[in-house]
C-alpha positions in Angstrom: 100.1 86.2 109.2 100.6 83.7 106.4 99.5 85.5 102.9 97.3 83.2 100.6 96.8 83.8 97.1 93.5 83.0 95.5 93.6 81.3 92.6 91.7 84.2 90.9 94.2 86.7 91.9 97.2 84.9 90.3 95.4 84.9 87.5 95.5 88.2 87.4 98.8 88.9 88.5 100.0 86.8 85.7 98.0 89.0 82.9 99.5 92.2 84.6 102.7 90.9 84.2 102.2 89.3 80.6 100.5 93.0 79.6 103.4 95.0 80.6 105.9 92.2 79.4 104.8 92.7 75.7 106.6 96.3 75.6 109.2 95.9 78.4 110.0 93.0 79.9 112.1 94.8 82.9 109.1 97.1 83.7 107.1 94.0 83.7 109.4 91.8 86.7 109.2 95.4 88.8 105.3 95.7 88.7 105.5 91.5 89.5 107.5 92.4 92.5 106.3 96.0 93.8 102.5 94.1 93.8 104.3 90.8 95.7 105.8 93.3 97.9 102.7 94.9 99.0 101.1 91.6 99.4 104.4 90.9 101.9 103.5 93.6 104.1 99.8 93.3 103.9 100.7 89.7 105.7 102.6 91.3 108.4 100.3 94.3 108.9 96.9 93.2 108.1 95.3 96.5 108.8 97.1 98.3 107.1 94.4 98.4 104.0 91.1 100.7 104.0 87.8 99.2 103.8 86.9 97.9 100.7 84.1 98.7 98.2 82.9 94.8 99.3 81.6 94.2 102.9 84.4 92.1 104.6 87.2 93.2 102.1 90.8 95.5 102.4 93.0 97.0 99.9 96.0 98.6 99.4 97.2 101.0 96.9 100.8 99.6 95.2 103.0 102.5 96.0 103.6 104.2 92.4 101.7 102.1 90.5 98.1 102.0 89.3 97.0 99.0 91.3 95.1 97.7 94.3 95.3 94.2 96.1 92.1 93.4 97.7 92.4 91.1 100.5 90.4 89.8 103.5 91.6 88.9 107.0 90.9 85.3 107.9 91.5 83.8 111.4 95.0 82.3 110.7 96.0 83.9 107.0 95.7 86.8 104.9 94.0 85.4 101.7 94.7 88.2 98.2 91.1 88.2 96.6 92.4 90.3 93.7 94.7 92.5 92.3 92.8 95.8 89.7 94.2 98.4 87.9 92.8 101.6 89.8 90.7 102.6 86.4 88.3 99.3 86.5 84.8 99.4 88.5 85.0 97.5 91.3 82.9 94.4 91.0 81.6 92.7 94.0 82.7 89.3 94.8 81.7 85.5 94.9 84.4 84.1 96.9 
């Protein structure tokens, strides 16, 4: 399935990757492409996630890292509602 990016969630893809970037730059590119990664497969195995805390929501744990992208299935695409760091509540959502 095609992966779609909210606008929201590159928004916060971008402030992960500018936080980390202010102490090390290298760290910073890795977390950027170990969250794009799990986005990758989350397109070719849309199940893979566990229910989400929202009705109608998935998410996946990033493999070694303290984050979780929160998607939902739509009929054609996979669209990525958001991307938290595993210590922040989990807010519902408007989209």
């Amino acid at each position: 399935m095609k992966v779609r990016w909210l606008s929201s969630s590159v928004r916060e893809l971008d402030r992960i990757y500018a936080y980390v970037a202010r102490d090390n730059p290298r760290a910073a590119r890795s977390v950027f492409t170990r969250i794009r990664s799990a986005a990758s497969r989350i397109g070719e195995f849309p199940e893979i996630g566990r229910g989400g805390h929202v009705p109608g929501t998935r998410a996946v744990v990033v493999g070694g890292l303290p984050f979780l992208v929160v998607y939902r299935i739509a009929s054609d695409r996979v669209e990525i509602i958001r991307v938290l760091h595993t210590a922040m509540h989990r807010p519902s959502f408007d989209q």
